[in-house]
N, C-alpha and C positions, 0 to 999 in steps of 0.2 A: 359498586366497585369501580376503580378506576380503570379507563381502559389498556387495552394492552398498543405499546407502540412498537412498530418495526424500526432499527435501529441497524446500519451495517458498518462494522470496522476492521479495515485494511491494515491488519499488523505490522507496518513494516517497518524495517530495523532504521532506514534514516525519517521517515514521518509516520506517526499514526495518523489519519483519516478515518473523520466518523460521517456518517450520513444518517439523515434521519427526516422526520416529516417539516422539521422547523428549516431545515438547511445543512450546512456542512460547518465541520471545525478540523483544522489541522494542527498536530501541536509536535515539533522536532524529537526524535526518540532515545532523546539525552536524557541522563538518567545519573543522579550523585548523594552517597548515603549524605545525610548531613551529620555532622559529629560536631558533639558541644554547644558553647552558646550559639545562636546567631548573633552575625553582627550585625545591627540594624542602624540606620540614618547615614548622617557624612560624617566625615572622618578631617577634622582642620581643610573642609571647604571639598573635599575630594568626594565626589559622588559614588557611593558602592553599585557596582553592578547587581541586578536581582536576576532572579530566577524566573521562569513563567509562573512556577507551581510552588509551592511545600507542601507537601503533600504526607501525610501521615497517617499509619496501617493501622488497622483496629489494635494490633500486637503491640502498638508506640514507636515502630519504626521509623525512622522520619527520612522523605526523600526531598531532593531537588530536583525537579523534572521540567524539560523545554528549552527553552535557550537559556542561553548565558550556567546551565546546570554545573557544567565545569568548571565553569570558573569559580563557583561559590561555594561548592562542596568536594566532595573525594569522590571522582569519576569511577564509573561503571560501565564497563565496554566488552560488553555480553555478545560478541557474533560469535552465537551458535545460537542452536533448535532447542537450545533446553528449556529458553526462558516461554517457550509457550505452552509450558505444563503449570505456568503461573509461578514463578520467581519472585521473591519480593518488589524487586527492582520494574517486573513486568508488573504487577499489580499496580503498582505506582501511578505505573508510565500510560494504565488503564483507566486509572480512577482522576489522572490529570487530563486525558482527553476528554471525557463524559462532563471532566467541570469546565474545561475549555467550552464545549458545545449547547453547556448547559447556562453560564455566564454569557456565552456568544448571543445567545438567542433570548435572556431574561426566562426561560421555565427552568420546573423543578419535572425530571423525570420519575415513576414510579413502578412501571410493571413494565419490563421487556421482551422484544421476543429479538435474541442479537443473532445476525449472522454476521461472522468473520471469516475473514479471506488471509490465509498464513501460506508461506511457501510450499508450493511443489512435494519438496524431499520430504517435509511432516506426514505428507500425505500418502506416500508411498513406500516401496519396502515392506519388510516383515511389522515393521512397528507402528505400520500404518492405524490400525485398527486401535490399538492398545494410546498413541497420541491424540487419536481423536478420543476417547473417553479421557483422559486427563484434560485436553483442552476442555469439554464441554463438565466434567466435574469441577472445574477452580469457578469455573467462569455463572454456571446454570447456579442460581438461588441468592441469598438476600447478601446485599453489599454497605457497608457502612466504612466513610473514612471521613477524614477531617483535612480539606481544600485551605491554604491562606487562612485557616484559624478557626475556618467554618463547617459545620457539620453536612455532613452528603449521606444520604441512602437511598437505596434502592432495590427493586425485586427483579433479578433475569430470570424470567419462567420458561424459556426455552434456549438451547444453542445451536445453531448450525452451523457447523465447518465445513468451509469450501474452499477450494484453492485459487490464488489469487488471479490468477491468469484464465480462471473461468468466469470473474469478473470482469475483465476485459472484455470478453465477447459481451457476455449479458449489456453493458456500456453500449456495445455498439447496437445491437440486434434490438435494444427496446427504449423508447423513449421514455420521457420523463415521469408518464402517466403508468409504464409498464407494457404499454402496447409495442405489437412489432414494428419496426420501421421497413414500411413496405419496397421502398426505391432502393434499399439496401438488399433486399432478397435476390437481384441478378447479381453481386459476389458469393452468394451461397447456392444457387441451384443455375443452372445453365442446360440449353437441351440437347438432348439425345440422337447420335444419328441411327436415324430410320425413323425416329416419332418418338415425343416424351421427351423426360427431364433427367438428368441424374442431379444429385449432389455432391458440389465441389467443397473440395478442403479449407479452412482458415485457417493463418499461422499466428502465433501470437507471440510476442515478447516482451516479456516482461522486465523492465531494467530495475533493480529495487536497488537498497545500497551493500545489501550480503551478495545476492545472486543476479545472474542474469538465468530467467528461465522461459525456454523455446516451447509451445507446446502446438499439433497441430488434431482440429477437429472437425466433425461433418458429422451431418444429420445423417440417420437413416431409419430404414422404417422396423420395428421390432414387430416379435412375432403376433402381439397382436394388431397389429397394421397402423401405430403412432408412432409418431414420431419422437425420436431419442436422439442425441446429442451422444456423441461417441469420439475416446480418444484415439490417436493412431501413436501408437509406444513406438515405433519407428521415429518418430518426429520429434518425442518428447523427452527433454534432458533440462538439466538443471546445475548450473556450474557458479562456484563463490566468485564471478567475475565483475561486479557488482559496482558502483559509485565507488565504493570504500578502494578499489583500483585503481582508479583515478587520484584519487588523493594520496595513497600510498607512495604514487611515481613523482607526484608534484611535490611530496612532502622533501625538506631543507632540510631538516635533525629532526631528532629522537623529542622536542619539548613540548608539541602539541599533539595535544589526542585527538584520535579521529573525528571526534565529534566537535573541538575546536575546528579543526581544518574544515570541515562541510561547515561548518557556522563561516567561514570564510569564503568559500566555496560559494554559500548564498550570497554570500553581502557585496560577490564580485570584487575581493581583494585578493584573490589566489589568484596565483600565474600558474596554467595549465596550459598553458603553448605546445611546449616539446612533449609534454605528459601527455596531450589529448592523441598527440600522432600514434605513442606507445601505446595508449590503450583503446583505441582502435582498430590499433592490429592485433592486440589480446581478444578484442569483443568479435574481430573476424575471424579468429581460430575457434571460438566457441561455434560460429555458427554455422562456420561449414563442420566442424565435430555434428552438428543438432543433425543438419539438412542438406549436406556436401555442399557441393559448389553451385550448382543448378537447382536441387531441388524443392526452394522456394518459388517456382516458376509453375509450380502444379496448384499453387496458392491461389484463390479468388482474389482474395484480399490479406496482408498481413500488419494484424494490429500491433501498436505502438505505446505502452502505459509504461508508467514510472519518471520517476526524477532520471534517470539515465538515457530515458528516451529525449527530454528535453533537451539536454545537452549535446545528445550523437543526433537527434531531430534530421537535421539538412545532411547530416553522412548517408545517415541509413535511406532515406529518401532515394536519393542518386545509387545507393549499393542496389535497392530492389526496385530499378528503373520506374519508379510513379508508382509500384503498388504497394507501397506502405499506405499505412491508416495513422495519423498523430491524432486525437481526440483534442477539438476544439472548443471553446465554447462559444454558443449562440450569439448573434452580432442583439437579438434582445435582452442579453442576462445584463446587459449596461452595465459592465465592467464586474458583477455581484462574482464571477471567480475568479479574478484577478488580485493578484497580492499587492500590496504597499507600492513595488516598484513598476505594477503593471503586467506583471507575467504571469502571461494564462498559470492557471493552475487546473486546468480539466485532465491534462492528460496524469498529476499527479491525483486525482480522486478519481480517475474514469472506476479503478477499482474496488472502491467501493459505491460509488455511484451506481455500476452495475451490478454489485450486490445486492443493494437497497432495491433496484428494479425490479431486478427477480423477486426478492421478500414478498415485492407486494402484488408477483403474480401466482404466487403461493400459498 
């Protein structure tokens, strides 16, 4: 029987990231029914835009997912928590990443065992309980779609939902191998006066394109004398203050959809000048709402993931005087997470990166 592979994916509303033993694939979380023929070739010398994906449901649904998705189909612009009870449009947008990662890398996947990393709010609340059994029901057993024309299946024998921002830490706290990263243990444990150690808090922030979400953790010792990873709900909020705010303020008229604009957005043809000043001071009202004015200063360290940290990167730096974390990558990975144009992309996988860590100390 073939073996079971660990596989982590970071839901998030402007990129899905998958991580797995062959490497990583990212694929934009545009998403457009297709209706009618396709148009396919040139049109009197005019080159059609394409899609990443077509992607098509065992049901015959047919999507466009990845870039250019809007512009060749009828946009679908889902920010809410509903689509991770498995939405057509999220199926899609799942079954386009796995062929992303699985064309990226030349294999064919077969048996998994996936953890994914979804916002904060799914995770909490009354509905907490009842969203995690519908994520792990759409998601846990046998997969079949049809990629660019081509047939795909597969078996998810297990699921584990976690929340995104506890990937973050996992990123930092374990290397590549899964092990702890030992010179990082003086921002989590610091000594005691009179003799000994306590454990000190981490902050994390997660900038995704729906939310920004704060959360603050530390070790401690449970009753029976191991160690646990524990929230502090004091610390921990979750606000729609997200990428998609940025583009909202930058945005000119009503004729591009958001996922047009962040397609902008990346390709560095949007003027966010004045808009970055705005939301700024938006992303600083959230965070003193999280952690008042001071109280990220009780912090060892506070981490930095998402496409929102890339762009606030050097604000936030100078707001938590030197003790933010931006997650880099390795001066060895010779350039292997760097996009097209050069630009790290570790702190946009750090989340599931750190998922896949954990998986496989599990």
């Amino acid at each position: 029987m073939t073996a079971i592979i660990n596989l982590a994916y970071d839901c998030g509303q402007g990129n899905g990231k998958l991580v797995g033993p062959h490497g990583w694939a990212i694929l934009e979380s545009y998403a457009a029914r297709q209706r009618g023929e396709q148009v396919s070739g040139d049109l009197d010398g005019i080159r059609s835009k394409r899609a990443r994906h077509q992607i098509t449901l065992e049901n015959a649904q047919r999507f466009y997912v990845g870039r250019n998705a809007h512009s060749v189909g009828e946009p679908i612009e889902a920010l809410d928590y509903d689509r991770y009870a498995g939405s057509p449009e999220q199926r899609a947008l799942f079954y386009g990443i796995l062929t992303e990662y699985m064309q990226k890398h030349e294999v064919r996947l077969e048996r998994v065992r996936l953890t994914i990393g979804v916002p904060f709010q799914v995770l909490s609340g009354a509905e907490a309980e009842r969203n995690v059994q519908a994520i792990s029901g759409w998601l846990t057993g046998e997969h079949t779609w049809q990629a660019d024309g081509e047939r795909y299946s597969l078996t998810i024998t297990e699921t584990r939902v976690k929340s995104q921002a506890a990937g973050a830490l996992y990123q930092y706290m374990f290397d590549e191998n899964g092990h702890i990263v030992r010179e990082r243990k003086s921002t989590l444990i610091a000594p005691k006066k009179g003799g000994g150690v306590q454990f000190v808090p981490v902050g994390i922030l997660s900038f995704g394109f729906l939310t920004v979400e704060a959360m603050a953790v530390e070790y401690q010792k449970g009753d029976n004398g191991e160690l646990e990873l524990v929230k502090q709900d004091r610390f921990t909020s979750s606000r729609p203050m997200g990428l998609h705010r940025l583009l909202d303020v930058a945005r000119s008229g009503p004729e591009l959809t958001l996922a047009e604009l962040d397609q902008q957005f990346r390709d560095g043809v949007l003027d966010t000048g004045d808009a970055m000043t705005i939301y700024q001071r938006d992303v600083s009202g959230v965070l003193i709402d999280a952690w008042g004015r001071s109280g990220w200063k009780r912090f060892g360290v506070i981490l930095l993931v998402g496409g929102g940290a890339v762009a606030l990167g050097d604000w936030l730096r100078g707001r938590f005087e030197g003790r933010a974390f931006l997650p880099e990558s390795p001066a060895s990975a010779n350039g292997h997470y760097r996009d097209g144009r050069g630009q790290d992309l570790m702190p946009i996988l750090a989340i599931a990166m750190g998922l896949y860590r954990e998986a496989m100390r599990s």
